[in-house]
ZABA-837926 format. One record per residue (C-alpha): residue in one letter; z, x, y. Coordinates in steps of 0.02 Angstrom, whole numbers, plus 50000, padded with zeros to 5 digits. Layout:
residues N
AZXY;...
end
This chain:
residues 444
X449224759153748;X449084773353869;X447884787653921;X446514780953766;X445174794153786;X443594789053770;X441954794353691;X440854781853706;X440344784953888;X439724801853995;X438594816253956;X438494819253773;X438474836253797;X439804838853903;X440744827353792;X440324839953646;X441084852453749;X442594847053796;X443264842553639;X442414858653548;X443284872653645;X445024868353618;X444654865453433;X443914883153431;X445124891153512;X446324881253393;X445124886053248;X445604906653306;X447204904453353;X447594896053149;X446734912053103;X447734923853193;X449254914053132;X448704917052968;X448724937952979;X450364937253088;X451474940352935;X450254950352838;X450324963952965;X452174964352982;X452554962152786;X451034977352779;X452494987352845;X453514985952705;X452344992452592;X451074986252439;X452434975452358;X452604966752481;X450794964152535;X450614957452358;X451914945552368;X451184935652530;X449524937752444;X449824930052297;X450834915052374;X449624912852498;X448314907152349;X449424891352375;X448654889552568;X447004881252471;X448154866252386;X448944862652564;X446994862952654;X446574851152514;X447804838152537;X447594840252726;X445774836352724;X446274822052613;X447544812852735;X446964821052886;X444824815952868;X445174797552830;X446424796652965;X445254803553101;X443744793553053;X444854777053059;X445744778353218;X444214786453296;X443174770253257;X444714759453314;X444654768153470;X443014765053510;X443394744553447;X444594745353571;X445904740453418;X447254751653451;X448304739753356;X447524744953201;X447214762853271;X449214761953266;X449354756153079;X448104770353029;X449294781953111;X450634775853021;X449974774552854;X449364791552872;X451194800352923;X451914791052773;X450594798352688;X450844815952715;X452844814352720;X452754806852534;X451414818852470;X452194835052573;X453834832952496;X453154831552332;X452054845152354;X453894855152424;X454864851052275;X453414856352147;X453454874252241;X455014874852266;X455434872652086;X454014881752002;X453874899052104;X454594911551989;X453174905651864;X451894904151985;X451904920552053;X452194927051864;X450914917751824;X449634926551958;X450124944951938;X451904946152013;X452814958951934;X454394968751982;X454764968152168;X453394958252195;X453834945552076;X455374945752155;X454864943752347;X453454934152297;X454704921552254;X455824922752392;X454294920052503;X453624905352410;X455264896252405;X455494894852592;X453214892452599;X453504879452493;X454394869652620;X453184875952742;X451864864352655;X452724849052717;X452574854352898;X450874859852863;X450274845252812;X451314836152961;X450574848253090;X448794844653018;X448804826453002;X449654824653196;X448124834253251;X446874824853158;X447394807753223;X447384815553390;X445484821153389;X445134804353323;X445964800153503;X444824812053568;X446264823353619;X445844842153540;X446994849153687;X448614844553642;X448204850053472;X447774868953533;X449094870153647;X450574863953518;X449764878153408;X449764893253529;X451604887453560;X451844890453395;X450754905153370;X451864912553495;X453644907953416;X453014916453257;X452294933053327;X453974933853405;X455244928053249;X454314938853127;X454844957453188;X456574949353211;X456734942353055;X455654955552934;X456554970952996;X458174961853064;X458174965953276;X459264959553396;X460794959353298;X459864947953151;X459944953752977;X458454961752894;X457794949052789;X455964955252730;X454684946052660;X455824930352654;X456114933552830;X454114931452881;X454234914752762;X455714910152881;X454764912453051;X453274902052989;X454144888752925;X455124888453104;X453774889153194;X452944875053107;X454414863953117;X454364865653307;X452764859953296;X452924845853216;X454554841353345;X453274844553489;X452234830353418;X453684818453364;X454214821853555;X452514815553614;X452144801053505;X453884792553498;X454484797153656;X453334800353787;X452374789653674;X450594797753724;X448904788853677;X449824776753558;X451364767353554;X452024767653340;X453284752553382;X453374739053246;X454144739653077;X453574754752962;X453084747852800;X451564750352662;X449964744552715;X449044748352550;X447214743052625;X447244755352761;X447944766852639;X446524764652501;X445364764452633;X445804779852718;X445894790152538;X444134781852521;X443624793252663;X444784806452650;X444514809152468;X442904816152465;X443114828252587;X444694835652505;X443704838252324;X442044844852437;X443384859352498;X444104860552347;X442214865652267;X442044878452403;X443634885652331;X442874886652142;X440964890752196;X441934906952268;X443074909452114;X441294909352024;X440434920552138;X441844933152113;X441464932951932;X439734933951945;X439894948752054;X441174956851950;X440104966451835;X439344976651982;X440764985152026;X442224986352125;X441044990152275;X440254975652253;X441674965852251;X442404973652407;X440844970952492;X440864951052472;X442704951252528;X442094957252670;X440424949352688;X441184931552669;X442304934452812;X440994940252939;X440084923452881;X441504915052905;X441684919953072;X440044915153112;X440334898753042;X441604895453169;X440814888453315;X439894874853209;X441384870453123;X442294866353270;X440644857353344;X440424847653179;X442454841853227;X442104835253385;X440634827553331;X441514815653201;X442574810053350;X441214806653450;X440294799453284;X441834789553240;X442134781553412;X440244774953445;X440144768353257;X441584757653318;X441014751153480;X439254749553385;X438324760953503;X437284766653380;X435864777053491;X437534786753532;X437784792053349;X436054795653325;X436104807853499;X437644814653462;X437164821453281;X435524828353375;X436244835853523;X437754844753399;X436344850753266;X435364859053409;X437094867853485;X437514874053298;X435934878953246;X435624890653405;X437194898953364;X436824899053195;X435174906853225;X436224920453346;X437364924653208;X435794927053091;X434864937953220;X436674948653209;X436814950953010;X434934955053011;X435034969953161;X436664975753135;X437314972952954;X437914991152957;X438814991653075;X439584974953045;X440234981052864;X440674998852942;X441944991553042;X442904984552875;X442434999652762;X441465017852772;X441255019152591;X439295021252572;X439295008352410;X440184995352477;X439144997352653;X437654997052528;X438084979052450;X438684972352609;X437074976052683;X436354963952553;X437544951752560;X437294949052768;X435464949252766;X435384936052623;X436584926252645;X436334924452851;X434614916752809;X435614901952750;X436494900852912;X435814882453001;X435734877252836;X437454877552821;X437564872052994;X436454856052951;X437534852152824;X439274853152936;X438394843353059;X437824830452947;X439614830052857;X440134826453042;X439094811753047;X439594806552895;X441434808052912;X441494797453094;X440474781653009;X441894783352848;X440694786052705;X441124802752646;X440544803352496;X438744809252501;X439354824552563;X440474825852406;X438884825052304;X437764837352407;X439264850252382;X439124845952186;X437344848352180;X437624863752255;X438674869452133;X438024864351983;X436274873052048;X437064888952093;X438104889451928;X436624883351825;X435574901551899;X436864913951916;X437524911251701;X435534908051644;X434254918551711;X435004933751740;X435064936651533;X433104932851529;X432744942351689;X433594960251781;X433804955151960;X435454962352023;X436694958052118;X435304951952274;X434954936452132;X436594930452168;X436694929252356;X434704922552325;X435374906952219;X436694905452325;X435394901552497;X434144890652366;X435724881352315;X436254877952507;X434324875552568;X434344862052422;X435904854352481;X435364852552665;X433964842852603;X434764830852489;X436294829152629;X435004827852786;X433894812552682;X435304804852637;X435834804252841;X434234797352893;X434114782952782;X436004779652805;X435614780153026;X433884770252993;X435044754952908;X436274756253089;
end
């Protein structure tokens, strides 16, 4: 074992800090990774831009198996960490690459296989249909090294490393924003390849970052040594799904509560429509910052369950609720002074501007509610019971589904009833999530 990091010693909230920035800057850097070939394919025109769209509906499937694999493995070696039992930090680690490799190249194959009727079955038609499949072919095989790349990183915050994990993923950042204008519009002597050609440069890119990491962990053999025979170790296995599980379905209901929302919303108008596309992104942006707190906290969680320093846990959810919830606040203050000029920058039409408006100063109120609820997840995910969380986001569902297809037939609200349900639903949640915490802490 060399270089084990370790969270269960210092200032908590310069621990906090630490790991937080680089997963941040990770968190923007993924995003900016994400619009690299959308603005280069953008130059070859609508078809195009519908092709990538349309395959990228698959991104959701690859988060959800990530979240899977990648939240039990982080909880486990995180709390064998702080054991001190890197020999079963190791196994985890194992377990969870076998993992990934097994389901990623199932998850390849299916793709692979199945895109002409996929991107049929979602609209593609024409030269979309036909790029669309070109570019899902080759993303496809992208989901492998996905789903590598994410589970590397996961067992390395459960390390308490977040660096490595930033820097592997600006290298890559890098290697894309340079391979796509090469291989979209075929430069330096390389052939024009299009769409297929932005599918090409990702999946590159990815599999360099997934050599980066096989580079540090099996031959400069950083924070772990794998050595040993590589077989099955169903226990670890079941008991990292355990974990893992919930978390993967909980993202999986954000996925449908949006699906719903569009349909809800869908009867006001194209406007309206447009104005939640861009509404949820502004949130999302906000939500940032606590996400990547509510990351580091689970480390830190994960490692103090293990040594048994519970008054650690118990500080650590504190001091990361009070960080997120004063940014949360910020970000409310923001939709609530500026919410015009927020949506402006996205769109000038006066309708859409009109709904957005609506959207930001409703929703926002919900802000450190949602930011209890990451940081409570957090807590959650480091002590490996996942599963309340799971509930809390089905409560939240089934309460927000329950108001927005009942009472607006009794009762002419608008489209502001929506976002309202939506904030009840998520104040409701908090609660239900933030009990559950205190009676699960109280029994440490």
């Amino acid at each position: 074992m060399t270089n084990s990091l370790d969270l269960t010693a210092g200032p908590i909230s310069k621990q906090l800090f630490k790991l937080t920035t680089p997963i941040l800057f990770g968190m923007l850097l993924f995003t900016l990774y994400l619009m690299t070939d959308l603005y280069f394919v953008g130059r070859l025109g609508p078809d195009a831009v519908a092709a990538l769209s349309i395959s990228g509906n698959a991104f959701f499937l690859h988060l959800g198996l990530s979240f899977i694999i990648g939240t039990g493995a982080m909880s486990l070696i995180a709390q064998a960490f702080g054991a001190n039992e890197y020999s079963r930090a190791k196994q985890v680690f194992k377990q969870s690459l076998v993992l990934s490799l097994f389901t990623g190249i199932i998850a390849a194959t299916i793709g692979f296989l199945f895109a002409h009727p996929y991107i049929s079955f979602f609209g593609g038609k024409g030269l979309a249909l036909k790029w669309g499949v070109d570019y899902f072919q080759i993303y496809s095989i992208s989901l492998l090294f996905l789903l590598l790349l994410h589970v590397f990183g996961s067992c390395y915050r459960g390390m308490g490393d977040t660096k490595t994990t930033m820097l592997i993923m600006l290298q890559s950042l890098v290697l894309n924003i340079i391979l796509d204008p090469v291989l979209i519009f075929g430069l330096m002597g390389f052939p024009a390849l299009g769409v297929k050609g932005a599918a090409l440069a990702s999946l590159i890119s990815q599999v360099y970052g997934v050599l980066i990491y096989i580079y540090l962990v099996f031959i400069k053999k950083q924070h772990i040594h794998l050595n040993g025979p590589w077989k099955l170790d169903l226990p670890i296995i079941k008991q990292s799904l355990a974990i893992g599980l919930p978390s993967g379905l909980a993202y999986f209901l954000i996925t449908i509560n949006l699906l719903i929302t569009y349909r809800v919303v869908s009867p006001y108008g194209t406007s309206a429509l447009a104005s939640l596309g861009i509404g949820f992104r502004i949130v999302q942006a906000i939500y940032l910052p606590s996400v990547a707190i509510a990351e580091a906290m689970a480390a830190m969680v994960g490692q103090n369950f293990g040594a048994k320093n519970n008054d650690r846990v118990i500080s650590t959810f504190w001091m990361g609720w009070r960080i997120s919830s004063i940014l949360m606040l910020s970000g409310t203050v923001i939709c609530w002074m500026f919410p015009q000029v927020l949506i402006q920058v996205f769109s000038q039409d006066p309708q859409v501007i009109h709904y957005g408006v609506i959207y930001l100063k409703i929703v926002s109120l919900a802000n450190i509610a949602v930011g209890t609820i990451l940081t409570v997840s957090a807590v959650f995910q480091g002590i490996g019971k996942t599963y309340p969380s799971l509930i809390g986001a089905l409560l939240d569902n089934a309460l927000f589904v329950i108001a927005v297809f009942t009472l607006p037939v009794f009762f002419d609200w608008g489209v502001s009833f929506v976002w309202w349900s939506k904030l009840a639903a998520t104040v409701i949640e908090m609660a239900f999530c933030s009990i559950w915490m205190r009676h699960q802490l109280n029994e440490l």
